[in-house]
N, C-alpha and C positions, 0 to 999 in steps of 0.2 A: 453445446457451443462454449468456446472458450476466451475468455478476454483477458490479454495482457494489461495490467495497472502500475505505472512506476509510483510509490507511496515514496511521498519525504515529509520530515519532519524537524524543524530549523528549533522553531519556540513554539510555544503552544498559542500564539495568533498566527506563524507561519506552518501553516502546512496543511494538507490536502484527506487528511481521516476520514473527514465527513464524508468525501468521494466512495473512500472505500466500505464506509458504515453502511451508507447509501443504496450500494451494490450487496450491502448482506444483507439486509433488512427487503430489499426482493428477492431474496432465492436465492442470491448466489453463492455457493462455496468455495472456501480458498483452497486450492488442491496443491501448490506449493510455493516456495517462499523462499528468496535469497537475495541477501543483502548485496549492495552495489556500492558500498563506503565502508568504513575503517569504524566511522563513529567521530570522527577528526572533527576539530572546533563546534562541536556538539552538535551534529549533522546527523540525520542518519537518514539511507535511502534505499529502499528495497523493491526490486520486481515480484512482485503477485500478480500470480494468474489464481485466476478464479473461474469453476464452471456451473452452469445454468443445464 
């Protein structure tokens, strides 16, 4: 099984890691990974999939 995860990360109170930590710390592995942003006004947003 495989789940799409969009990861962003604004400042380190905004944004969503835990989600993803979450999902490795049960089994899941990240099988690949590609960013959706430049890195622009210190942004940064990436789709991972991960499989179980």
């Amino acid at each position: 099984m495989q789940k799409a995860v969009i990861v962003y990360f604004f400042t380190d109170k905004k944004n969503n890691l835990e989600e993803l930590n979450n999902l490795l710390s049960e089994g899941w592995k990240v099988v690949s990974q590609r960013a959706m942003s430049d890195g622009g006004n210190n942004a940064s947003i990436s789709l991972v999939i991960v499989e179980k």
